[in-house]
C-alpha positions in Angstrom: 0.0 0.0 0.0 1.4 3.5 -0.7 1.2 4.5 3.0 4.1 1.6 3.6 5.9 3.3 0.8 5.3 6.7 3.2 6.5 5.3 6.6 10.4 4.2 5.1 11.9 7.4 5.7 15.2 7.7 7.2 15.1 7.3 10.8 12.7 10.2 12.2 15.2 13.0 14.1 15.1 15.5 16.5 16.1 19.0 15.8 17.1 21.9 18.2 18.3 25.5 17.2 20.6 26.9 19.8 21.3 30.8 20.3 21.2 31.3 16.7 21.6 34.8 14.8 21.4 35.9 11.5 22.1 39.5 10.0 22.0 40.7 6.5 24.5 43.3 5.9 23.9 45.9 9.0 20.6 44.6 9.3 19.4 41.8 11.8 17.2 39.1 10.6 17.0 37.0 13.8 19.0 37.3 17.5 19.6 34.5 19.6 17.2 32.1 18.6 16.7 28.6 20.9 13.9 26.1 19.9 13.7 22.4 20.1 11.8 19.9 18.1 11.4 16.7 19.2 11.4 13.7 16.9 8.2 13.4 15.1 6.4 16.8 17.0 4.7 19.0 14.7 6.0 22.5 15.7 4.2 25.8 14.3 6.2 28.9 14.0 3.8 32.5 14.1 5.4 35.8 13.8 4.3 39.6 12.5 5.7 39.7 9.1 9.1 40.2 8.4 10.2 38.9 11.8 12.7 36.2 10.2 10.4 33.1 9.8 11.2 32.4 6.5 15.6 32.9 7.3 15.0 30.9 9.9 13.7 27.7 8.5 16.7 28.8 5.5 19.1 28.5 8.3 17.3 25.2 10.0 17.3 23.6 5.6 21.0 24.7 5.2 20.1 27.1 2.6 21.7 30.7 5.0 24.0 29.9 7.3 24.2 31.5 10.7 26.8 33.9 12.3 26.1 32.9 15.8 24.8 29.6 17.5 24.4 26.1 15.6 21.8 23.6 14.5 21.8 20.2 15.8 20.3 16.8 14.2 19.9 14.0 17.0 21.3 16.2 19.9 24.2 16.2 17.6 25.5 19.6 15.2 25.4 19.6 12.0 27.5 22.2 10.3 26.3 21.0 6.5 22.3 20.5 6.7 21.7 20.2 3.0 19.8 17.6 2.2 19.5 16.7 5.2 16.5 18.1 5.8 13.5 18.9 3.4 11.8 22.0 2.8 8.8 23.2 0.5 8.9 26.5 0.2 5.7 28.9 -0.3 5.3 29.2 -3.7 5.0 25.6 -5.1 7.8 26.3 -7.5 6.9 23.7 -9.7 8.3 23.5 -12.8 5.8 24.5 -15.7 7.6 22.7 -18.9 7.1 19.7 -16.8 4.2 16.7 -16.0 3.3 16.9 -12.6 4.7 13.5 -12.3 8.4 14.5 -13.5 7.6 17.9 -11.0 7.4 15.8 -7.9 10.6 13.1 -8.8 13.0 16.2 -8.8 14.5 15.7 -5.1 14.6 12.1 -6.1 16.1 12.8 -9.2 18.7 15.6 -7.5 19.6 12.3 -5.1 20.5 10.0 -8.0 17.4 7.9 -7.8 17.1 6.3 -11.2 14.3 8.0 -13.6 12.5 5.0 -13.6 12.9 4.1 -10.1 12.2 7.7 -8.9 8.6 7.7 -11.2 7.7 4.1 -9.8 7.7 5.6 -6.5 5.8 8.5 -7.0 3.3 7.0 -9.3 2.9 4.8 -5.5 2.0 7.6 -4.2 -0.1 9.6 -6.3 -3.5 8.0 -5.5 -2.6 9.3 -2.2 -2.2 12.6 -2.7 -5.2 12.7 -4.9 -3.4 13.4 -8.1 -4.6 9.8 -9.4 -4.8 10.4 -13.1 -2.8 14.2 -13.4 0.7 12.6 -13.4 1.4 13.6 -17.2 -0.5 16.5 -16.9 1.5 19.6 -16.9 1.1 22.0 -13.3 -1.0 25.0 -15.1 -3.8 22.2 -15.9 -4.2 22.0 -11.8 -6.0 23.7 -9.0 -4.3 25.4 -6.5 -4.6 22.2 -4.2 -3.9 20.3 -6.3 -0.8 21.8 -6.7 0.1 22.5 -3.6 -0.5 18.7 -3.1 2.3 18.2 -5.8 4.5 19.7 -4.5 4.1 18.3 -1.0 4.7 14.8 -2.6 7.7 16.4 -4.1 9.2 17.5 -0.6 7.6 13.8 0.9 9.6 11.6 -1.7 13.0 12.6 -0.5 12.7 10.8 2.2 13.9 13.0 5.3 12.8 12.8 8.9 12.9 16.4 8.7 10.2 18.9 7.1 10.0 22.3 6.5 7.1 23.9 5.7 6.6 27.9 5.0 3.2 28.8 4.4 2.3 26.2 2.3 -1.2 26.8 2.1 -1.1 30.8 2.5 -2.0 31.6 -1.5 -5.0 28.8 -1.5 -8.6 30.4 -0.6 -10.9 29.6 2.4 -12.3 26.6 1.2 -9.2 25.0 0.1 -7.2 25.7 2.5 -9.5 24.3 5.0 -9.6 20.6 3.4 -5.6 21.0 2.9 -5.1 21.2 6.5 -7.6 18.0 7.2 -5.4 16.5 4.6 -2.5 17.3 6.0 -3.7 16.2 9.0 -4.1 12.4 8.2 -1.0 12.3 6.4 0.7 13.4 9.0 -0.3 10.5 11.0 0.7 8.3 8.7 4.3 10.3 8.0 5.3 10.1 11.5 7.5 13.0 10.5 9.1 15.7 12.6 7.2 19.1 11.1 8.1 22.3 11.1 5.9 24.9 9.8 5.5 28.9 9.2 2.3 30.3 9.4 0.7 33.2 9.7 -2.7 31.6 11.2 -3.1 30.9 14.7 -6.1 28.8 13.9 -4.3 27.3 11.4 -1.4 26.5 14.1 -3.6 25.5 16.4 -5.5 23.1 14.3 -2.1 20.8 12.9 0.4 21.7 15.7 1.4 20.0 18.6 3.6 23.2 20.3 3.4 26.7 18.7 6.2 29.0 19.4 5.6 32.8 18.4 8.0 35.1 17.3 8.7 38.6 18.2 9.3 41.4 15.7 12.4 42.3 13.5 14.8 41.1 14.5 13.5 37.9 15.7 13.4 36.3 18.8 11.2 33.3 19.9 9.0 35.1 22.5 7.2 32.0 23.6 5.9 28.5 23.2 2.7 26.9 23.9 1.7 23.9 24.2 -1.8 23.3 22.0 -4.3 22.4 24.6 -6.9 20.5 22.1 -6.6 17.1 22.2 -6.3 14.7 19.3 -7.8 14.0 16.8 -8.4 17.3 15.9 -10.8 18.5 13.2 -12.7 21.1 11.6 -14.8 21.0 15.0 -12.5 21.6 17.3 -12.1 25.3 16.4 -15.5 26.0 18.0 -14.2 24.1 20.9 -14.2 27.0 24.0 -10.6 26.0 25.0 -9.5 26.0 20.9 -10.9 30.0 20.6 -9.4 31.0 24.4 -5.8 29.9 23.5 -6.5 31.5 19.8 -7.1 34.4 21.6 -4.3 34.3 23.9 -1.8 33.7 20.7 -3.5 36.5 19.2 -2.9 39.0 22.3 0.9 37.8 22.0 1.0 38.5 18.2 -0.6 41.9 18.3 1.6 43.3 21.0 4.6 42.4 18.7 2.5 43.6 15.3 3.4 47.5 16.2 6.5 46.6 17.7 9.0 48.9 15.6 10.8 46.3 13.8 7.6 44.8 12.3 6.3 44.8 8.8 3.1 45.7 7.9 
C-alpha cells in the first residue's frame, strides 16, 4: 500500500536551534534564537511579518548559514544540513515545462534515484495525494490544491525525517485551504515525521500543531511557546471548541503586541 511506501523514511530526528543569529548586511534578521523539536512533533512557528520566519527555516534547511549559535540533528550539530533536511517553500515552484509527475521526482532525481525508479515511487503515491490520473499533466492544468499537493509529494519523496514547511497553504482560498489542512492532518499521522511549519494563522497553528512557538518582531526572537491544549484527533470541529478560541485568543494578544513593535512589517 502506498502508505508503507510513506513510513520508510530515514530514521525520524530531533532537531534543536541553539542561540542562533542571523544579519543581512547591517541589518538583523534574527537574534539569539533557541527552539527544540522533538522527533516526530509538529512545531508551528507565528510571527508579525518580516520577523525572520522564512531565514530561519533557510538557516534550520542549510540554505543561510548563521553567524552565531548552531543547528543540531539528533542532539548532535550539524554544520552541512543540506539535504538533510526537506523544505517546501511557499510558492509551489513547480516546474511548468514539466508533467506533474516528473515535477514531484526532482528531489529524487537531485539524489541520484534512477528516472525510472524515482517515477515508480511517485506514481505509488499519487493515488494518495489525490493526483490519481494528473501525473502527465502539466502544473497550469491543476488547482491550486492540487498543486500545492504536488508539491508536498515532491518534498515527501525525498525521504527525510525532517520537514519544512513555509506557508504552504497561505495563496490557496478559504475553502481549500481548510480541506488542505484536514489532509494534512491524516498524512501526518501516517508520515510520523518531525514538522516544522510557518504560518501566519493561529487557527491554522492550532489546528495541525502540537507546540506553537511565536516570534517577536524584527529582528526575531522566539517570544514564547505553547503547548496546544486541544486534544487529538483534531478536526474542523474543534475550532469552536471554547478551550481551541481561548488559546487562539491568547496567541492573538501575543501577536498583536509584537505587530506595532518597531521592527515589524506591515
Amino acid at each position: 500500500m502506498p502508505s508503507a511506501q510513506l513510513n520508510q523514511p530515514t530514521t525520524v530526528t530531533s532537531l534543536a536551534v541553539r542561540d542562533v543569529s542571523v544579519r543581512f548586511g547591517e541589518r538583523s534578521a534574527i537574534e539569539h534564537v533557541h527552539l527544540t523539536v522533538e522527533a516526530g512533533e509538529f512545531v508551528a512557528i507565528l510571527g508579525p511579518s518580516g520577523c525572520g520566519k522564512s531565514t530561519l527555516l533557510n538557516v534550520i534547511a542549510g540554505l543561510v548559514e548563521p553567524d552565531a549559535g548552531e543547528i543540531l540533528l539528533s542532539g548532535a550539530p550539524a554544520p552541512r544540513r543540506l539535504g538533510q533536511v526537506a523544505y517546501m517553500p511557499q510558492r509551489d515552484a513547480l516546474l511548468p515545462w514539466r508533467s506533474v509527475l516528473d515535477n514531484v521526482i526532482l528531489g529524487l532525481e537531485v539524489a541520484g534515484v534512477g528516472r525510472d525508479n524515482a517515477r515508480a515511487q511517485a506514481l505509488e503515491l499519487l493515488p494518495r495525494f489525490g493526483l490519481e490520473g494528473y501525473g502527465n499533466l502539466r502544473p497550469a492544468a491543476l488547482s491550486g490544491g492540487m498543486r500545492q499537493r504536488a508539491a508536498f509529494l515532491r518534498t515527501v519523496l525525498t525521504r527525510q525525517s525532517i520537514l519544512l514547511l513555509d506557508e504552504p497553504f497561505g495563496a490557496l482560498d478559504a475553502l481549500t485551504r481548510r480541506g488542505m489542512q484536514e489532509w494534512l492532518l491524516d498524512l501526518w499521522a501516517e508520515l510520523g515525521r518531525t514538522i516544522v511549519m510557518v504560518t501566519h494563522d493561529v487557527e491554522e497553528a492550532l489546528l495541525l500543531a502540537d507546540r506553537v512557538a511565536v516570534m517577536t518582531a524584527r529582528p526575531g526572537r522566539i517570544k514564547l511557546v505553547e503547548r496546544v491544549r486541544a486534544a487529538r484527533p483534531r478536526t474542523m470541529q474543534s475550532v469552536a471548541d471554547p478551550a481551541f478560541i481561548e488559546q487562539k485568543l491568547q496567541l492573538y494578544e501575543a501577536l498583536r503586541s509584537e505587530m506595532h513593535a518597531p521592527g515589524s512589517r506591515p
